[in-house]
C-alpha positions in Angstrom: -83.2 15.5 -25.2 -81.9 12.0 -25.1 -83.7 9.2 -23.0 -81.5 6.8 -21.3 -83.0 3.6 -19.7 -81.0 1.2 -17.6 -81.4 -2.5 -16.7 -82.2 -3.9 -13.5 -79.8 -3.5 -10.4 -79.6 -7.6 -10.3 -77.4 -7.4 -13.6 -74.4 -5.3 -12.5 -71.5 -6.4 -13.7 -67.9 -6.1 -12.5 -65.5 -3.3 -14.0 -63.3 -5.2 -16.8 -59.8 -4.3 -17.5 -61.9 -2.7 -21.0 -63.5 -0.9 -19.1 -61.2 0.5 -16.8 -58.8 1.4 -20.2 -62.4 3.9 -21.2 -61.8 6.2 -18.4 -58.6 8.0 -20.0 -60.6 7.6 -23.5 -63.3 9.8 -21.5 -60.8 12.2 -20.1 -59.5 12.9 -23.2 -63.1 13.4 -24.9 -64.5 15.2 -21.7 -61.3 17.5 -22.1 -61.9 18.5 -25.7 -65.5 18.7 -24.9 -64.5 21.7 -22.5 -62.0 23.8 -24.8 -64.7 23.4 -27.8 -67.9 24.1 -26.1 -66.4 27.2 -24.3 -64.1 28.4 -27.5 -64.7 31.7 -27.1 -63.7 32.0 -23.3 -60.4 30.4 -24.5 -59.6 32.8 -27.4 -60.7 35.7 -25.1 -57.9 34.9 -22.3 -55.2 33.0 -24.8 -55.6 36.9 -26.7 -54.9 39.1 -23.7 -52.7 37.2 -21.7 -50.8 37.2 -25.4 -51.2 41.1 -26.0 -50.1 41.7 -22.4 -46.6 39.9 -23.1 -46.2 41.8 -26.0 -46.8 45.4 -24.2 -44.8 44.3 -21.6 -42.4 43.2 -24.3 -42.3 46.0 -26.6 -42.3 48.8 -23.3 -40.0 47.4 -20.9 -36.2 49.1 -21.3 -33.3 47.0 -22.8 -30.8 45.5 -20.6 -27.2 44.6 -22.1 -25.0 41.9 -21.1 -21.2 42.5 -20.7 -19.0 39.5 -20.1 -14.9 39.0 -19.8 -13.4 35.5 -19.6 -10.5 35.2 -16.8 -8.1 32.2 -17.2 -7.3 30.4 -14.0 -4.4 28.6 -13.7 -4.4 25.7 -10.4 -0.8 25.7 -9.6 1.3 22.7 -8.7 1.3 21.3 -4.9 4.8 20.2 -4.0 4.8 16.7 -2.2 7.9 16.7 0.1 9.9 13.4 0.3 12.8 12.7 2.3 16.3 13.7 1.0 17.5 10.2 -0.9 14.0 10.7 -2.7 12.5 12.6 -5.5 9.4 15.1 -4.5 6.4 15.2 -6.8 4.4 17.9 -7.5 0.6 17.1 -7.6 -1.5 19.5 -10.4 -4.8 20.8 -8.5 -8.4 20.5 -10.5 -10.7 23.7 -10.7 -13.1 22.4 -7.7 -15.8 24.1 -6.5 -14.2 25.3 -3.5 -11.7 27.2 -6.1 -14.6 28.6 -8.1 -16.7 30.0 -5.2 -13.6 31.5 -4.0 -12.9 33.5 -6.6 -16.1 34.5 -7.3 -16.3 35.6 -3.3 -13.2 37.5 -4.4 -14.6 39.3 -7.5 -17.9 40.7 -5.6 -15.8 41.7 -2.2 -16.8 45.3 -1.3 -13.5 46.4 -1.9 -13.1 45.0 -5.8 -16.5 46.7 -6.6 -15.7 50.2 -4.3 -12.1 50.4 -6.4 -13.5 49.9 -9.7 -16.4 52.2 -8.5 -13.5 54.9 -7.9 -12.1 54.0 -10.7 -15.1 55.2 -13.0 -15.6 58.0 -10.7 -19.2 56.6 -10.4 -22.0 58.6 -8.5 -25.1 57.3 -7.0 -27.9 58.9 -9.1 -30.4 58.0 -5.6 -29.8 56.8 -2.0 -25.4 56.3 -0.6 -22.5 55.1 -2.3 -22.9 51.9 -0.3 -26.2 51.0 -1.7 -24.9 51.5 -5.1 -21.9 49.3 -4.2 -24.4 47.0 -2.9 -26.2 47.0 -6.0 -23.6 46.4 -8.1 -22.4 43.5 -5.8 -25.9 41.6 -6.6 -25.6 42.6 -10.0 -22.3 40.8 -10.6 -22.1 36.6 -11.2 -19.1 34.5 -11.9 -19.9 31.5 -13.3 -17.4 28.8 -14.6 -16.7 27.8 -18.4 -18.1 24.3 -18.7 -15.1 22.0 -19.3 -12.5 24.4 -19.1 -10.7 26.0 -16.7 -12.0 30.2 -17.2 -14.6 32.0 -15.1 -16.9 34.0 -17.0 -17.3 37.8 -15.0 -20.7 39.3 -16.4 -22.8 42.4 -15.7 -26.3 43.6 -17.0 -26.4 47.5 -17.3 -28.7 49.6 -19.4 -25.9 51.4 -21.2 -23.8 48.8 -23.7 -20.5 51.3 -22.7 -21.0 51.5 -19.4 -22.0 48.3 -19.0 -18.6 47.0 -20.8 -15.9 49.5 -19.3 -17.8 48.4 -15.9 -17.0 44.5 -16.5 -13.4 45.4 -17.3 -12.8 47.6 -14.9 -13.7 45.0 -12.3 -11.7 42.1 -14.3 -8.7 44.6 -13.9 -8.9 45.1 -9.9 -9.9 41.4 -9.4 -6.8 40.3 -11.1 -4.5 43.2 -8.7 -6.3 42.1 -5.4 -6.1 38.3 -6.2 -2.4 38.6 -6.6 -2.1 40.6 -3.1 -4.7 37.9 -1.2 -2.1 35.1 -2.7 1.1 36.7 -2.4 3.0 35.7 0.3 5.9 37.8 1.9 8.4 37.0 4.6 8.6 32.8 4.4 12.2 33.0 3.2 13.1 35.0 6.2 11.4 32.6 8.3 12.4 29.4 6.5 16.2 30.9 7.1 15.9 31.4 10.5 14.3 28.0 11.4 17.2 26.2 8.6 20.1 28.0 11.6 18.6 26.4 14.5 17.9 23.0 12.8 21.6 22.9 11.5 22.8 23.8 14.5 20.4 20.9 16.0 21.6 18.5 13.0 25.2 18.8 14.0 24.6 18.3 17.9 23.0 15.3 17.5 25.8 13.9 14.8 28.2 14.9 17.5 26.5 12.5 20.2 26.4 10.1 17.9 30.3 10.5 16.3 31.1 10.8 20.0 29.3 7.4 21.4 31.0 5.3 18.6 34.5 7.2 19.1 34.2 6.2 22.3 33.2 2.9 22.2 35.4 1.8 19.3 32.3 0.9 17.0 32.5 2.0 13.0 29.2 0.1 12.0 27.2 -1.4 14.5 25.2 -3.7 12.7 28.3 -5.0 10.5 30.2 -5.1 13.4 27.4 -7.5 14.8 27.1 -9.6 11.8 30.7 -10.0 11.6 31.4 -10.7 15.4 28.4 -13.0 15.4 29.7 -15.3 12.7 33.4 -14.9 14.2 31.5 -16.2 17.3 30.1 -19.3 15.6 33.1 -20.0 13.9 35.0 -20.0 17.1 32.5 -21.7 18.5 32.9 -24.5 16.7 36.7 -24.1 16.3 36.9 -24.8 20.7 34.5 -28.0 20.0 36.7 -29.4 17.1 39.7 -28.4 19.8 37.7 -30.2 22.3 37.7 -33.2 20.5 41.4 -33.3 19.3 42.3 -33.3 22.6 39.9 -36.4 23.7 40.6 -38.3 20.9 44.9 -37.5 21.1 44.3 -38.7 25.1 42.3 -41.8 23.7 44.8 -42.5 21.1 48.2 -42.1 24.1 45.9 -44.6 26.2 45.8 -47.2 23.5 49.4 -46.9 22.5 50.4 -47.0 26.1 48.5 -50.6 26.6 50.0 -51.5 23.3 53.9 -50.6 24.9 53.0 -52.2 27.8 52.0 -55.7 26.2 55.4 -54.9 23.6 58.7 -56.3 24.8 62.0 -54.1 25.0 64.5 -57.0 23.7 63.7 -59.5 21.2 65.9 -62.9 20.4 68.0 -61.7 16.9 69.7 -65.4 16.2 69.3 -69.0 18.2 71.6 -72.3 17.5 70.4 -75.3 18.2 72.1 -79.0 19.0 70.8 -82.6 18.8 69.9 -83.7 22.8 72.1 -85.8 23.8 69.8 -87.5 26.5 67.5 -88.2 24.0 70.6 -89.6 22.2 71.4 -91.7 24.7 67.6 -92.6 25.5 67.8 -93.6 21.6 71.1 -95.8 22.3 69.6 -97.7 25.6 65.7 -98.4 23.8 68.1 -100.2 20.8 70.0 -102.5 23.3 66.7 -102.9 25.2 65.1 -104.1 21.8 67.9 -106.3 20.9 67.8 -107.8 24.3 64.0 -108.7 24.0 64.6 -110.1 20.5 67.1 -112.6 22.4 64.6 -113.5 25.0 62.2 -113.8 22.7 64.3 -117.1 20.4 64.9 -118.2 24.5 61.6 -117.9 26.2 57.6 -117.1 25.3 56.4 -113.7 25.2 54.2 -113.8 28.0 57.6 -114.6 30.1 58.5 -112.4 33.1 61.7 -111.7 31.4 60.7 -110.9 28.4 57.7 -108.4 29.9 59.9 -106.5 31.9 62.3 -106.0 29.0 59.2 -105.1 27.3 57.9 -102.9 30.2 61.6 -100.7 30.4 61.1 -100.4 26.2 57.4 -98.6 27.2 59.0 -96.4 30.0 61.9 -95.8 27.7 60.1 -94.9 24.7 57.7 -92.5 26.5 60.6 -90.5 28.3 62.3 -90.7 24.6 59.3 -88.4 23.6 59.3 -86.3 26.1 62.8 -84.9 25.2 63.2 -82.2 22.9 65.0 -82.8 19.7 67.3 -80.4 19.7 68.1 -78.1 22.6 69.3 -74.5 22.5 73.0 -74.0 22.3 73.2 -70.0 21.7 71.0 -66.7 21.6 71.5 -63.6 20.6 68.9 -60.9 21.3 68.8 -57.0 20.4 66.2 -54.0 21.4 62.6 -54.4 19.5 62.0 -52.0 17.2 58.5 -52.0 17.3 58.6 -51.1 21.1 60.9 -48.4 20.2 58.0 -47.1 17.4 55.3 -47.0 19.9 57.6 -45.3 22.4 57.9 -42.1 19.5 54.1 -42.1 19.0 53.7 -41.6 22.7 55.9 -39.2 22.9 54.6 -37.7 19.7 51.0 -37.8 21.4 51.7 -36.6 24.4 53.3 -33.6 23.3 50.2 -33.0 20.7 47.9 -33.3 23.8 50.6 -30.9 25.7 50.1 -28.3 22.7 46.4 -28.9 22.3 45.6 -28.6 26.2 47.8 -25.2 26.5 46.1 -23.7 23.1 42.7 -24.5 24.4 42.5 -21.8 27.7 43.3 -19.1 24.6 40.9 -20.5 22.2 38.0 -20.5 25.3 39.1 -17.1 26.2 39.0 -15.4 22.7 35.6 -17.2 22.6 34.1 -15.7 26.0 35.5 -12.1 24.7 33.6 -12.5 21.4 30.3 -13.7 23.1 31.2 -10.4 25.6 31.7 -8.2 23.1 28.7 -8.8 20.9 26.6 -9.0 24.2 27.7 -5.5 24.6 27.0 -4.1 21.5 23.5 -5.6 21.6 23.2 -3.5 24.5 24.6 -0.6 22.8 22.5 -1.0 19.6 19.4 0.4 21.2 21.3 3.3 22.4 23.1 3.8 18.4 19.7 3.2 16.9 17.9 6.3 19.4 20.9 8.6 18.5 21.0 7.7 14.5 17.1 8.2 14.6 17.7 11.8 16.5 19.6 12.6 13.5 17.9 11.6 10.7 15.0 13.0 11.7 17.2 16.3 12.6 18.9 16.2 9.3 14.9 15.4 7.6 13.6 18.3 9.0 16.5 20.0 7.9 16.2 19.2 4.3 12.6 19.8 4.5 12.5 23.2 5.7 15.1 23.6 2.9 12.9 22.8 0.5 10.7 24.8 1.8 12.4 27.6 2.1 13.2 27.3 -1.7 10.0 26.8 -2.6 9.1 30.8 -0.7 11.9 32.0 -1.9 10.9 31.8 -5.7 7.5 32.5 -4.4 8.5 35.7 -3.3 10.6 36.2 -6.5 8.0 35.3 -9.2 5.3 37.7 -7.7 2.5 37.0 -10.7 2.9 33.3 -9.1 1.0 31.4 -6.9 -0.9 28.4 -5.5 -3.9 29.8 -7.8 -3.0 32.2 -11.0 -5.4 34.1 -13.1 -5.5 36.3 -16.4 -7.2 37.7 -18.3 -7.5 36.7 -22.1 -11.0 37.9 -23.0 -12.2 41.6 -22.2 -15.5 42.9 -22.7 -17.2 44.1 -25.4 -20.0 46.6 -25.3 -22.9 44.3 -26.7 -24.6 44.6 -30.1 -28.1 43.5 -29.1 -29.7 43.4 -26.2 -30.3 40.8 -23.0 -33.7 40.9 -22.9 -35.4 40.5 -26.6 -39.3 40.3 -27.8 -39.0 36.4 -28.7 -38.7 35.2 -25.3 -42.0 37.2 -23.9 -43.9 36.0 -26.6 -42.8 32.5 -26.3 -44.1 33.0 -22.1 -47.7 34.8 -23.3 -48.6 32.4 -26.4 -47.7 29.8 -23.9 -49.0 30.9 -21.1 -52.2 32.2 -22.6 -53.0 28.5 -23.9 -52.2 26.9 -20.8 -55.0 29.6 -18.7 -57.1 29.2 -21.5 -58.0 26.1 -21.7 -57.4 25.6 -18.1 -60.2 28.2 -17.0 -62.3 26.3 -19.6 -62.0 23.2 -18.1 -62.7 24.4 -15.0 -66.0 25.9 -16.0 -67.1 22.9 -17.6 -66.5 20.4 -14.5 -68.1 22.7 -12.1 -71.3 22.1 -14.0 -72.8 18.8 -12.5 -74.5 17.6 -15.3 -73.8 14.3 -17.2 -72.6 15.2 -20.7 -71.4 11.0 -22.1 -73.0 7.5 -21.1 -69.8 6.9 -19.6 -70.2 9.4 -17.0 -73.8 7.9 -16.7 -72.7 4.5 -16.1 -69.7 5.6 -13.9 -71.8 7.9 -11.3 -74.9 5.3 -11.6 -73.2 1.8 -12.0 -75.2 0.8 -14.1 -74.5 -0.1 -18.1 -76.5 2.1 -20.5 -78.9 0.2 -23.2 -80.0 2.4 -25.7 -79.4 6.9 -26.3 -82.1 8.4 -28.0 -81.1 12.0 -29.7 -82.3 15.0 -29.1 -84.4 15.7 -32.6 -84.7 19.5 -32.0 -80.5 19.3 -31.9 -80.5 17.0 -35.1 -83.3 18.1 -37.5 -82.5 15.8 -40.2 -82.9 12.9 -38.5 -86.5 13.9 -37.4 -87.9 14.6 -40.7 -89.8 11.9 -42.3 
């Protein structure tokens, strides 16, 4: 026996990260420590848990498997669309929903009680219902991974039975699945409801021919586009009237000032003739001056005589100016002809403004009707717009339920079609080897044999408390080991000299 001695409680040291990494090193040898030491408890229980699985192997009866595959084929879903567009026809996937319903389908009571009297099939024990029942848990549907198939299977203990069984049930699944998706009497109903929506189709396009008969309107919202621009464009036409007329009145005023300042008569040819007072004025300042030149050799020049001579040449010679040269002698004068072109354009304007102020009571009129008129089909648009909705949505539903009733009536035509279409295109086969071999079972026992082998040994050996490694001497104690000394009895060599 080995002597372990430890060191003083003062030198403890902390766990290292080393040290914590030895435990699994200690699991490991502690659990090969287990399986060796107790060997023979672990080939005793690995040995018959194994020849148990392979009595129970070789002595249990053989089961067969029988499977058929059935094709399902998701038909198309028919998205309706208005009658100026297109439908579309959406293909459905195989959900889940789908698969559980046809496998609800294939284990109904009355798939498995027809194929049951189909076989002419007798309980051997017990009431026709349990063996119905039986045969209902004994059935699974399962789909094809990736595909679109179901896979019907059965496990019998005769490979015949077991196979004719499987198709049997294929064949009554496909009949009843046909009756659970056939439908019957839509086109009837379809072509009932397609009278009274006609005849609803064609009352309401009678309100609405009837409203526009009446209140002369082809196309309302041309009609509105048309009349609104006509509006405009008469709208402005009355202003650009408007302003003829002021500017024509403007234009008679200013020609009217200019006749008034114009005269009627004009002078056409004048003769003039030499004046004879200033003649004569002319004739009296020479004698003056030649009397003044004869005063003048007589007297001095600032002599009385001589200053009144010189005073009546001053007064003379001033009224001399005065007088015109020549004075008129004849005149001739005829009608202006300007005057008589202003008097035209006045009468030209004022029958312009005559015209343009009669024209413009029309012009206003025709204007306030237009404004009238699209005021009241405005009004009226609301009501157009409820009727031509009432129809539409008549003559929608009508081509809808047309559709519809297309779509049943090649429903009810094609009676291997519908919304969800199966066949069959592999039956069963009666099986060559069986479900439930030998290789499997002993697989489970060698297995499971190790597994409560070395288990139970394992358990033996940790419900001993003793300390078997250092490890677990330094782990339960805390304290690090110095020195092992062997057991000599255990290891003779080592103890001889």
């Amino acid at each position: 026996m080995a002597t372990i001695q430890t060191v003083p409680e003062t030198t403890i040291v902390p766990a290292t990260a080393i040290e914590r990494g030895s435990a699994s090193t200690l699991a490991v040898r502690s659990f090969l420590y287990a399986v060796f030491k107790h060997q023979r408890l672990v080939l005793g229980v690995f040995l018959v848990i194994f020849l148990g699985s392979v009595v129970a192997a070789l002595l249990r009866p053989n089961q067969w498997l029988a499977s058929s595959k059935v094709l399902v084929k998701l038909g198309e879903t028919v998205q309706l669309a208005p009658a100026e567009a297109p439908s579309r026809s959406v293909n459905m996937p195989l959900s889940q929903e789908v698969v559980k319903t046809e496998a609800d389908i294939v284990r109904s009571y009355q798939v498995v009680a027809e194929a049951v009297k189909r076989l002419d099939m007798k309980p051997e024990s017990g009431t026709e219902a349990e063996l119905i029942s039986g045969l209902q848990a004994g059935l699974s549907v399962a789909p094809t991974p990736g595909t679109n198939t179901l896979q019907i299977s059965f496990i019998g203990k005769n490979p015949e039975k077991v196979a004719r069984f499987v198709n049997t049930i294929t064949d009554v699944y496909v009949d009843h699945h046909n009756k659970v998706y056939r439908r019957e009497g839509l086109d009837a109903f379809y072509g009932e409801q397609l009278r009274l929506l006609e005849s609803q189709m064609k009352e309401a396009q009678d309100h609405l021919r009837t409203y526009l008969r009446d209140n002369k309107i082809v196309d309302v919202e041309q009609e509105i586009r048309l009349l609104n621009s006509d509006v405009m464009e008469q709208d402005k036409g009355l202003k650009a009237h408007r302003a003829k007329i002021a500017a024509t009145q403007r234009k008679l005023a200013q020609v009217e000032e200019q006749i008034n300042a114009t005269p009627q008569q004009i002078p056409f040819a004048q003769e003039y003739l030499t004046n004879p007072t200033k003649l004569a004025f002319k004739s009296k300042l020479a004698e003056l001056e030649v009397e003044r030149i004869q005063l003048l050799q007589r007297y001095l020049p600032a002599d009385r005589s001589v200053q009144d001579v010189s005073e009546k040449i001053a007064n003379l010679k001033g009224r001399t100016d005065a007088e015109q040269e020549h004075i008129l002698n004849k005149e001739t004068i005829r009608h202006n002809e300007l005057y008589s072109e202003l008097e035209r354009n006045r009468l030209s304007l004022q029958a312009l403004l005559a015209d343009a102020q009669a024209r413009e009571p029309s012009l206003a009129s025709r204007l306030e009707a237009g404004k009238q008129r699209l005021a009241d089909l405005a009004d009226k648009q609301f009501t157009i717009a409820n009727l031509q909705q009432e129809a539409d949505q008549k003559k929608y539903a009508y081509d809808t339920y047309f559709k519809k009733q297309e779509e049943a009536r090649i429903t009810e035509a094609m009676t291997d079609q519908s919304l969800v279409n199966v066949s069959v295109f592999d039956r069963a086969v009666p099986p060559i080897e069986p479900q439930n071999g030998v290789l499997l079972p002993l697989l489970l026992g060698i297995i499971g044999g190790l597994a409560l082998a070395t288990a139970m040994a394992v358990a033996v050996e940790f419900l001993s408390r003793r300390l078997r490694f250092e490890e677990e001497v330094e782990r339960y104690l805390e304290l690090p080991v110095l020195a092992v000394i062997p057991d000599l009895e255990s290891t003779p060599d080592l103890a001889q000299p």
